[in-house]
C-alpha positions in Angstrom: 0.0 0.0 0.0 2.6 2.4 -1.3 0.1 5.6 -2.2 -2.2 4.8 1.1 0.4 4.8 3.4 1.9 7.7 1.3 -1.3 10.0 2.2 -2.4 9.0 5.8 -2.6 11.9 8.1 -1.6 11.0 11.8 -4.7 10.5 13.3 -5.9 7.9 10.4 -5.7 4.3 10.6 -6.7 1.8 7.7 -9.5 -0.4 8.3 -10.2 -2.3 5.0 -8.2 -3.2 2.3 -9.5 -4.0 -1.4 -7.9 -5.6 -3.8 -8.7 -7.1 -7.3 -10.1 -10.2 -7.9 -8.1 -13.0 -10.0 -11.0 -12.7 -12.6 -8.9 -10.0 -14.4 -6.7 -12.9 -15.2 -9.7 -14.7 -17.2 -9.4 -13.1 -20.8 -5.8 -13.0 -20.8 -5.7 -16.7 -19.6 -8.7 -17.8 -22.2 -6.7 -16.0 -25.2 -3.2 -18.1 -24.1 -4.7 -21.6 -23.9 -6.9 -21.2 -27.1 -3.4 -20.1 -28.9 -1.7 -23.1 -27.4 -4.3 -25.5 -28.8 -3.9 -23.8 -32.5 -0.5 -24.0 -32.5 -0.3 -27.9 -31.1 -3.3 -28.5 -33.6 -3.2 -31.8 -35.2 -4.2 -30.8 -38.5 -2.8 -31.1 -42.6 0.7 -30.1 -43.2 -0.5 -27.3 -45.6 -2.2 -25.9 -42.6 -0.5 -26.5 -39.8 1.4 -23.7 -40.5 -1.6 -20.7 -40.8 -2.9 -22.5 -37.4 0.6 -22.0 -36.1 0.8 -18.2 -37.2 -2.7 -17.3 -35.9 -1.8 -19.4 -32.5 0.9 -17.6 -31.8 -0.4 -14.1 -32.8 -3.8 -15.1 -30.1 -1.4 -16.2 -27.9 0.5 -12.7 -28.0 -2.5 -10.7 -27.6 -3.5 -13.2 -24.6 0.1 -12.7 -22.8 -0.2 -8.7 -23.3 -3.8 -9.3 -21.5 -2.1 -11.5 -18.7 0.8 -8.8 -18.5 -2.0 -5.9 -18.6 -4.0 -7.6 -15.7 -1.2 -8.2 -13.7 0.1 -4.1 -13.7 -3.4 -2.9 -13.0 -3.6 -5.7 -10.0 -0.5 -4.8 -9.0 -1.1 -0.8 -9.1 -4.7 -0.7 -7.6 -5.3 0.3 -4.3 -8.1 0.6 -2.3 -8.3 1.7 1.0 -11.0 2.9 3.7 -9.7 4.5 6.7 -11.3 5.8 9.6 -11.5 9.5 7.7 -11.7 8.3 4.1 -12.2 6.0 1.4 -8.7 5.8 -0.8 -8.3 4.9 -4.2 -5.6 4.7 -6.9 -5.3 3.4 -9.7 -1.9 3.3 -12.5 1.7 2.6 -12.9 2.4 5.6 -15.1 -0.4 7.8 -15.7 -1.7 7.9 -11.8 -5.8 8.5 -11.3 -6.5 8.6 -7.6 -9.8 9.0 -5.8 -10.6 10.2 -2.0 -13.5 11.0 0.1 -13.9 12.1 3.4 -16.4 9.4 5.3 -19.3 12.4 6.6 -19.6 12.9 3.0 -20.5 9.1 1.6 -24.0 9.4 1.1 -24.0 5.6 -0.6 -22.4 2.7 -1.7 -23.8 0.3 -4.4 -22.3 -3.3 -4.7 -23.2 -4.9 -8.9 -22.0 -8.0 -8.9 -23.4 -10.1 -11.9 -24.1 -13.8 -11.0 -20.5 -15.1 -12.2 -19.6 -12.3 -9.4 -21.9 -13.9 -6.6 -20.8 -16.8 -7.2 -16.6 -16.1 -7.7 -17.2 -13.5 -4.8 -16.6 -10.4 -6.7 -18.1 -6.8 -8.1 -18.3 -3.5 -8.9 -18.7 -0.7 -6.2 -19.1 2.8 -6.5 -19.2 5.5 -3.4 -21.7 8.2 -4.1 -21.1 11.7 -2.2 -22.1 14.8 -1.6 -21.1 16.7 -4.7 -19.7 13.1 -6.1 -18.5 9.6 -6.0 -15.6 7.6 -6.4 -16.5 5.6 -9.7 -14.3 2.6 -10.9 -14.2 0.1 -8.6 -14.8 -2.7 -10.7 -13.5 -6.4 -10.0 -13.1 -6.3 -6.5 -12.6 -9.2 -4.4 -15.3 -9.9 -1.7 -17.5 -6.0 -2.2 -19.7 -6.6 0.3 -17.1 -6.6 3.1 -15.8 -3.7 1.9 -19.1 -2.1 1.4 -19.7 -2.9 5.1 -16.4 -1.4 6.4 -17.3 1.8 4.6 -21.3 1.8 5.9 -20.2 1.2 9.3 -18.5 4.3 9.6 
């Protein structure tokens, strides 16, 4: 929690952490394997090499999504204090979010039925003014919805 710790005023302490889910893996995981099977393909040796050259070209575009997933994993933080609700998101190009708990008005959990049952979903914190939009593919929303209600 490089940013997180990085902002915290003296008084604050961290309550909840949220993280990504390993669902961000899926497409990038999908793309590999299905590349892998068209390159090992058992088919005609006229072919075998246009299955080969679009297997490795899917597999490419599934190893940039595997790569892709990872850095946003890995750059994503989410953190609820007991003054505010943190987030940040970006290796490079940084986008960070914060609001102060007296202003959450409400926070809305989506979570599609893939999401019940893997355990995650999409939260947004709506404020006074505005909201903290983006929270999408978080592990387990409904704890962290519940750290940022109790407040």
């Amino acid at each position: 929690m490089g940013y997180v710790e990085s902002v915290l005023k003296p008084d604050e302490q961290v309550l909840a952490i949220g993280r990504m889910h390993w669902i961000v893996y899926l497409r990038g995981l999908i793309l590999t394997v299905i590349g892998l099977i068209l390159i090992l393909a058992p088919v005609g040796p006229g072919i075998s090499t246009a299955f080969a050259i679009v297997g490795a070209i899917v597999m490419l575009f599934g190893l940039w999504s595997l790569a892709g997933a990872w850095i946003e994993q890995m750059t994503t933080e989410i953190a609820v204090t007991t003054r505010r609700v943190i987030q940040k998101r970006g290796l490079i190009r940084r986008q960070t979010g914060e609001m102060n708990m007296e202003k959450v008005e409400s926070v809305i959990v989506d979570q599609s039925i893939l999401g019940r049952v893997l355990g995650y979903g999409s939260i947004v914190v709506r404020g006074t003014g505005s909201g903290i939009e983006g929270l999408h593919f978080i592990a387990d929303p409904i704890a962290l919805r519940s750290s940022i209600v109790v407040q």
